[in-house]
C-alpha positions as CSV (number, residue, x, y, z in Angstrom):
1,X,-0.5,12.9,-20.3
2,X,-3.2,13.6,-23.0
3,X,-3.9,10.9,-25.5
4,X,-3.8,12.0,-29.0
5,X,-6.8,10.6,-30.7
6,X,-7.1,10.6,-34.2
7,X,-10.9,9.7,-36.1
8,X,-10.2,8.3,-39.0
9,X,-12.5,9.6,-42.0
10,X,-10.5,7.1,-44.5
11,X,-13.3,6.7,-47.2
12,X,-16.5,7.4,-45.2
13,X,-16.8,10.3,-47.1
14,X,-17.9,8.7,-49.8
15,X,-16.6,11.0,-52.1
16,X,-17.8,14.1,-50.9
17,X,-15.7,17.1,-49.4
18,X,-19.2,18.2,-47.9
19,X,-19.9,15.1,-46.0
20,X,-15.7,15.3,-44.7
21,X,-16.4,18.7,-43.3
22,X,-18.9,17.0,-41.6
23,X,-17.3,14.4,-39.9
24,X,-14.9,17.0,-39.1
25,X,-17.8,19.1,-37.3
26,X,-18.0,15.4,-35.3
27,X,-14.3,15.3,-34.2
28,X,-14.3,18.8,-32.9
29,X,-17.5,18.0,-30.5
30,X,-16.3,18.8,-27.4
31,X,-17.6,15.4,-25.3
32,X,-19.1,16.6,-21.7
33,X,-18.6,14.6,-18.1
34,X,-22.0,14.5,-17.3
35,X,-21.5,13.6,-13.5
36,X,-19.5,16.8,-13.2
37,X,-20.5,19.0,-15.8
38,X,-16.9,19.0,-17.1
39,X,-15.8,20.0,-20.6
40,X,-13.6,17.8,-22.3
41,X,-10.8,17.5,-24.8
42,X,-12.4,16.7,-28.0
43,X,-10.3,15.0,-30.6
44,X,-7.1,16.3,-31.6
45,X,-6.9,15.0,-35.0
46,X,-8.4,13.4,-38.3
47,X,-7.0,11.5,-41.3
48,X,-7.7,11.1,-44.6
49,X,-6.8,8.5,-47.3
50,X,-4.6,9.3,-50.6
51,X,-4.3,6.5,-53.5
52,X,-2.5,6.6,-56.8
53,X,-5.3,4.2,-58.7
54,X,-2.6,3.4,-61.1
55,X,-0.4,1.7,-58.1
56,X,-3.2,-0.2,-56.4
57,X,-4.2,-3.5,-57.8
58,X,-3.3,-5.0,-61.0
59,X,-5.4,-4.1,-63.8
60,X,-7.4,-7.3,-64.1
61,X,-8.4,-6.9,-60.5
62,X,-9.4,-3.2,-61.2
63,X,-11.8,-4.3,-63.9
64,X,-13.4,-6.9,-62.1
65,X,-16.9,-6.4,-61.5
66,X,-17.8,-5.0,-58.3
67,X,-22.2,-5.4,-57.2
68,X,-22.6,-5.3,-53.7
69,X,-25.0,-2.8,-51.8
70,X,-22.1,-0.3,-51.0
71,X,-20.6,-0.3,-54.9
72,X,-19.8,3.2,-55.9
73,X,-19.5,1.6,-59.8
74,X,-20.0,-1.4,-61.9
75,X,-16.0,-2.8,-61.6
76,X,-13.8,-2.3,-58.5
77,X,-12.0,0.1,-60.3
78,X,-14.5,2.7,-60.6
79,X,-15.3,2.2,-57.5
80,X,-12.3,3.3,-56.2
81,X,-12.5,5.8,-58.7
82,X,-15.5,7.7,-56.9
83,X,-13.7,7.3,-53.5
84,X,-10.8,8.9,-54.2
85,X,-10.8,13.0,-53.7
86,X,-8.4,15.3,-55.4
87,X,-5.4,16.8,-54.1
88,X,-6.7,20.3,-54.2
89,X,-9.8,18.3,-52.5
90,X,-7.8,17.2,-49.6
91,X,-6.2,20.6,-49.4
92,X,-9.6,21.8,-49.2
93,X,-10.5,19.0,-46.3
94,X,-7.3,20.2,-44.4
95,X,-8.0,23.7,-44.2
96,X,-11.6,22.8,-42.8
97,X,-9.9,20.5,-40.1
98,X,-7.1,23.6,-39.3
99,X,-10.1,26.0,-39.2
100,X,-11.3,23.3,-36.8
101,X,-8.8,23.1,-34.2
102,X,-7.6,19.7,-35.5
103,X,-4.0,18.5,-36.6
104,X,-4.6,16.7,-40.0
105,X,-2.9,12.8,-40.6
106,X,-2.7,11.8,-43.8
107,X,-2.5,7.9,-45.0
108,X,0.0,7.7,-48.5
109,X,-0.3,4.8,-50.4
110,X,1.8,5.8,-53.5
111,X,5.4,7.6,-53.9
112,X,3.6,9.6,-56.4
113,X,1.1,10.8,-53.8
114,X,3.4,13.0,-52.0
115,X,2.9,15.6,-54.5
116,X,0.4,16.6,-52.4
117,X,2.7,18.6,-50.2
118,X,2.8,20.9,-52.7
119,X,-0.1,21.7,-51.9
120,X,0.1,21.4,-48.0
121,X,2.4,19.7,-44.8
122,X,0.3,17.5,-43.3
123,X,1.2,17.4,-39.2
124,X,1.3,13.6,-39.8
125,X,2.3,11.1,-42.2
126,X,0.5,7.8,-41.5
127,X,1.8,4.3,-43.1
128,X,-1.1,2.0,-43.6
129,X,-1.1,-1.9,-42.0
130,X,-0.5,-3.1,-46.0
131,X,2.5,-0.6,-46.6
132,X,4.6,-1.7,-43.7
133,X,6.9,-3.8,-45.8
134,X,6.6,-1.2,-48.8
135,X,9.4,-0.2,-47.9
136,X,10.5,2.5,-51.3
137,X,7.3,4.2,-50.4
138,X,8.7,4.4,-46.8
139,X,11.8,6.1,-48.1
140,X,10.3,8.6,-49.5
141,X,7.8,9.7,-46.8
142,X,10.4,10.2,-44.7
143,X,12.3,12.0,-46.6
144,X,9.8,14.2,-45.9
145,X,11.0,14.7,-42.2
146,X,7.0,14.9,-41.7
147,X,6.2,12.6,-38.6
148,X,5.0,9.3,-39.1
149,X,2.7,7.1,-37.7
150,X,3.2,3.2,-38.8
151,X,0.6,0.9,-38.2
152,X,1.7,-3.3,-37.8
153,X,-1.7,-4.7,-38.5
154,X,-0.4,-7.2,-40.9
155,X,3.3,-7.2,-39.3
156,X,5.5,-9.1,-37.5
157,X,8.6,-8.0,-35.5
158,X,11.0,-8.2,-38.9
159,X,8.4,-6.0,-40.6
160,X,8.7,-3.5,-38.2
161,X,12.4,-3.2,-37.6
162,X,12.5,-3.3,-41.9
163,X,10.6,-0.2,-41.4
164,X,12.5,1.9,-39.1
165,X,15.8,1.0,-40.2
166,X,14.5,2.2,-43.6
167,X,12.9,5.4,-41.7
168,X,15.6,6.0,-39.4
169,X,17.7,6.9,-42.5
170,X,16.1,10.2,-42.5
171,X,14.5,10.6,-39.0
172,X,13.3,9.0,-35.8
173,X,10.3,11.4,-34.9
174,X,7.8,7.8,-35.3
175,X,4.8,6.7,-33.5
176,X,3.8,2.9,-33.9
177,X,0.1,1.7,-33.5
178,X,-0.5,-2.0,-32.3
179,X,-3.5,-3.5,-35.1
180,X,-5.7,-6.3,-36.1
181,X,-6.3,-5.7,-39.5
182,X,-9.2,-7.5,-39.1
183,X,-12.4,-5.8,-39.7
184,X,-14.6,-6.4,-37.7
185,X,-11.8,-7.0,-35.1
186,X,-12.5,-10.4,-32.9
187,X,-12.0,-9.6,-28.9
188,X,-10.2,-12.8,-28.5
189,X,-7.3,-11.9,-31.4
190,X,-7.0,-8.6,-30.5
191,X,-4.4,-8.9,-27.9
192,X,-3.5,-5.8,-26.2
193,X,-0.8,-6.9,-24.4
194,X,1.2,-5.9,-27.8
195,X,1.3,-2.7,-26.4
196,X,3.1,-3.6,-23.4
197,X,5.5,-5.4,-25.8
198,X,6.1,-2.6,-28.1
199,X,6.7,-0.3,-25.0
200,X,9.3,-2.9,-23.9
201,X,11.0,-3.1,-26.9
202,X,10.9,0.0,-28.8
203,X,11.1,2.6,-26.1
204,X,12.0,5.3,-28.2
205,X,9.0,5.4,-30.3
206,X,5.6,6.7,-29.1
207,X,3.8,3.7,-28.6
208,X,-0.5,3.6,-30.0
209,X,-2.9,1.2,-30.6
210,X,-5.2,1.6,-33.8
211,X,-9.0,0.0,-33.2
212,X,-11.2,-2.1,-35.7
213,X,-13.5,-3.5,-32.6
214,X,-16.8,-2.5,-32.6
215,X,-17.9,-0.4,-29.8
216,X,-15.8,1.8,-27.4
217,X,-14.2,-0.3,-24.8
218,X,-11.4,-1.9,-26.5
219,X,-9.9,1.7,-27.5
220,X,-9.9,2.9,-24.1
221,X,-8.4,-0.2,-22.6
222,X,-5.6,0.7,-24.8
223,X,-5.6,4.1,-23.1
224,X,-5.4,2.6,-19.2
225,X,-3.0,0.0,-20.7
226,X,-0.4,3.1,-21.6
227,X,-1.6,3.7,-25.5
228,X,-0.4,7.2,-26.6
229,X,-1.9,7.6,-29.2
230,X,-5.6,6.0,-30.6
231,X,-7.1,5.8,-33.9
232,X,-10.3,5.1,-34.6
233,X,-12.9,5.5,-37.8
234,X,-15.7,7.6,-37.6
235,X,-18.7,8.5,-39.6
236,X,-21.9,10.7,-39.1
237,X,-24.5,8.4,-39.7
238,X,-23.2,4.4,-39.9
239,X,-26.4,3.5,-41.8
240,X,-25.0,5.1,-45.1
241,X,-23.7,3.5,-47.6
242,X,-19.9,1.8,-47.4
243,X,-17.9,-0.7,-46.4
244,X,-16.3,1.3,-43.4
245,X,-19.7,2.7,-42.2
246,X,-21.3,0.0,-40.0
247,X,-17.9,-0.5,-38.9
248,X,-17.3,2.9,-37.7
249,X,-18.2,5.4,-34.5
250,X,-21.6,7.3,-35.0
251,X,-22.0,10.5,-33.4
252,X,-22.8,9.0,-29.7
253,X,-20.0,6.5,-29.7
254,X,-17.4,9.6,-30.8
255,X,-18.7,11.7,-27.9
256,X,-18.5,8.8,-25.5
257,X,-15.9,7.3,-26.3
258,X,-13.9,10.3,-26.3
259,X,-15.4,11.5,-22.7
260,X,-14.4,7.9,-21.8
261,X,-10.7,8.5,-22.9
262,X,-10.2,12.1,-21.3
263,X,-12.1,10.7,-18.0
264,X,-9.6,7.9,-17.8
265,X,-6.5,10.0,-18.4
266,X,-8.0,12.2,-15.7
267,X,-8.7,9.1,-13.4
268,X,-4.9,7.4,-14.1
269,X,-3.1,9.5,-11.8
270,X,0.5,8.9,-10.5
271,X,2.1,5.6,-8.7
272,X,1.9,6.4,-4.9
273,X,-1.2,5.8,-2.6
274,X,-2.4,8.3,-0.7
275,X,-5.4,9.8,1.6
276,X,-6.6,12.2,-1.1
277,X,-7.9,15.8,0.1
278,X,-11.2,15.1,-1.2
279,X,-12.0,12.1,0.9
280,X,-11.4,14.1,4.7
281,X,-15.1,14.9,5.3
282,X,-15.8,11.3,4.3
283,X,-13.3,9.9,6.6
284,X,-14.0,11.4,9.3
285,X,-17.8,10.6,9.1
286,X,-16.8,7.1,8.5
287,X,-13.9,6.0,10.0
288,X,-13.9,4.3,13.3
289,X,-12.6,5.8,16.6
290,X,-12.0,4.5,20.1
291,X,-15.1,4.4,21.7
292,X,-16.4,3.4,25.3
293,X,-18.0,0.1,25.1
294,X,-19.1,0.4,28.8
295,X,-20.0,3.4,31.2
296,X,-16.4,4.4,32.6
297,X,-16.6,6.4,35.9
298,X,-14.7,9.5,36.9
299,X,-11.1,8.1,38.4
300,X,-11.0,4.5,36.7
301,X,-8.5,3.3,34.6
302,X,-9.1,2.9,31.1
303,X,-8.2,-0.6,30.0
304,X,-8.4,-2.5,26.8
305,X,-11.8,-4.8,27.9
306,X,-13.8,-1.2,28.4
307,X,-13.1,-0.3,24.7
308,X,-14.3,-0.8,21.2
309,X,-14.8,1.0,18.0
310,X,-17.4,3.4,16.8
311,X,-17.5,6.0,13.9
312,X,-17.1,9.1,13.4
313,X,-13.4,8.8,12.6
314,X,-12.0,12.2,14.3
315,X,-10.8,10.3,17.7
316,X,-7.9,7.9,18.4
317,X,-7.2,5.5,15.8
318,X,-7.0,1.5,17.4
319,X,-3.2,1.6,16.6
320,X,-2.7,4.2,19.0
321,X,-4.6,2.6,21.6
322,X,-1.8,3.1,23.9
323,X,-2.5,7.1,23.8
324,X,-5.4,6.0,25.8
325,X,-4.7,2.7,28.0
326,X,-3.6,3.0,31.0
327,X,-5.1,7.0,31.5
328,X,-7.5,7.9,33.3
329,X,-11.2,9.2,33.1
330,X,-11.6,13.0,34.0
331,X,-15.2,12.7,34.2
332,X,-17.9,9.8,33.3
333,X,-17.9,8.4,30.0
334,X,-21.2,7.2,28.8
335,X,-21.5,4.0,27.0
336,X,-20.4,4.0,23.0
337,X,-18.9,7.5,23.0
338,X,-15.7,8.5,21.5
339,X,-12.6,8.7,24.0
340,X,-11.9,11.9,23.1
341,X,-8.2,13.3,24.9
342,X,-9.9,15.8,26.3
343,X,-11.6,13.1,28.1
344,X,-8.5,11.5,30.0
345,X,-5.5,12.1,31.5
């Protein structure tokens, strides 16, 4: 089963359309298995951010003053303000990702945001960490009958059920993504074994995990622990100005991450052990076989005390070492051979 894997542009575009597209071009690298030479799934989606600045913060928190290296404007407010792309903008972000090959997700943070389906249908509707309890705004997204993707970074298990009672109103088509909304996430708080949990107890729902670790392994531990679905931001150059950029995947860590991901789902397999096909030639070279462990003449009997064990592995296996006590040598055997039938009767 393929892992849908969504790069999260959120506000690393810093305002621009331009530099969307080209974290677009990013998520639609194909990654390459080196050791093989194998083409890979690239990502299969991005998403994108929409705020209503009037249903943010309260105005006193807008107008605060805002001076840190990765301000966009003198108060919070405006820098918000810089962040935030059109509708007509996102339409225009969306057709790049279709032209793409990419589904496009889209986070609303505001009733009043969905008038951006006039526009467009996005293939997803995601529910940021802080909107799980909003729960109006939840109404009306699914409404929609759009997909949705909820994310329980700052939930507990009443916040979740809140949300799909409220959801399940209208539709049940939901994927839930385990989260630490902590950013930088700490190793030792993440605690993947919510995904097991969630697969437990909501076994209905597709079942995710969203990342805020730094680096790649976390995200595709989810993957080998059973996450469906994986979101993760990404960004072209994490030296540029932001609050999400340090925190994000550069180029490298998209293309290896996601060559990780598609190698594990390859690698996962199916609950059953078996001698795989491609292991025969090494078997036989390798395995051992009944061999002589003393010159046997022509007439004697073979007995246990005249044997021991020898690769290649294309003879009698030592739990079917009663195919061969007991028989007797057609012709001399010479010391450390394999007791081939051929060789006894």
């Amino acid at each position: 089963m393929s892992t849908y894997v969504i790069g999260e542009i959120g506000q690393n575009h810093n305002g621009s359309v331009e530099i969307a597209k080209l974290i677009i071009d990013l998520a639609s690298k194909v990654p390459i298995d080196e050791v093989f030479g194998t083409k890979l799934r690239p990502m299969d989606a991005v998403k994108m951010t929409k705020r209503d600045l009037q249903y943010e913060l309260t105005d006193s928190a807008m107008q605060r003053p805002y001076d840190n290296p990765n301000s966009f404007g003198k108060t919070y407010g405006e820098h918000r303000e810089f962040l935030e792309l059109s509708n007509d903008e996102h339409f225009e972000v969306y057709k790049y990702a279709k032209s793409k090959n990419l589904e496009f997700v889209e986070t609303l943070c505001a009733p009043s945001c969905l008038s951006m389906l006039k526009l467009f249908s996005p293939d997803r509707l995601k529910v940021a960490s802080r909107d799980l309890s909003n729960l109006p705004l939840l109404s009306a997204m699914a409404e929609t009958k759009i997909p949705m993707i909820l994310s329980t970074g700052m939930a507990d298990k009443r916040d979740l059920d809140l949300a799909l009672e409220t959801i399940g109103k209208y539709h049940s088509n939901v994927s839930i993504l385990h989260c630490l909304s902590q950013y930088p996430a700490e190793h030792e708080r993440i605690n993947l074994n919510t995904i097991h949990y969630l697969k437990d107890h909501y076994p209905k729902y597709s079942i995710g995990y969203s990342d805020h670790s730094i680096g790649i392994f976390i995200p595709v531990a989810a993957v080998a622990m059973g996450a469906e679905l994986i979101e993760k931001h990404i960004t072209t150059d994490r030296t540029m100005k932001g609050t999400d950029q340090k925190g994000s995947l550069g180029p490298e860590g998209v293309l290896r991450m996601m060559r990780d991901i598609r190698c594990l789902e390859q690698a996962k397999g199916k609950k059953d052990l078996y001698a795989d096909d491609s292991i025969a030639a090494t078997r036989k070279k390798l395995e051992r076989s009944i061999a002589s462990r003393i010159d046997i003449k022509a007439g004697d009997v073979i007995t246990e005390d005249m044997l021991h064990l020898l690769s290649p592995g294309d003879g009698v296996k030592w739990a079917d070492k009663n195919l061969v006590l007991g028989k007797t040598a057609k012709a001399h055997i010479p010391k450390n051979e394999i007791l081939y039938p051929k060789l006894y009767s």
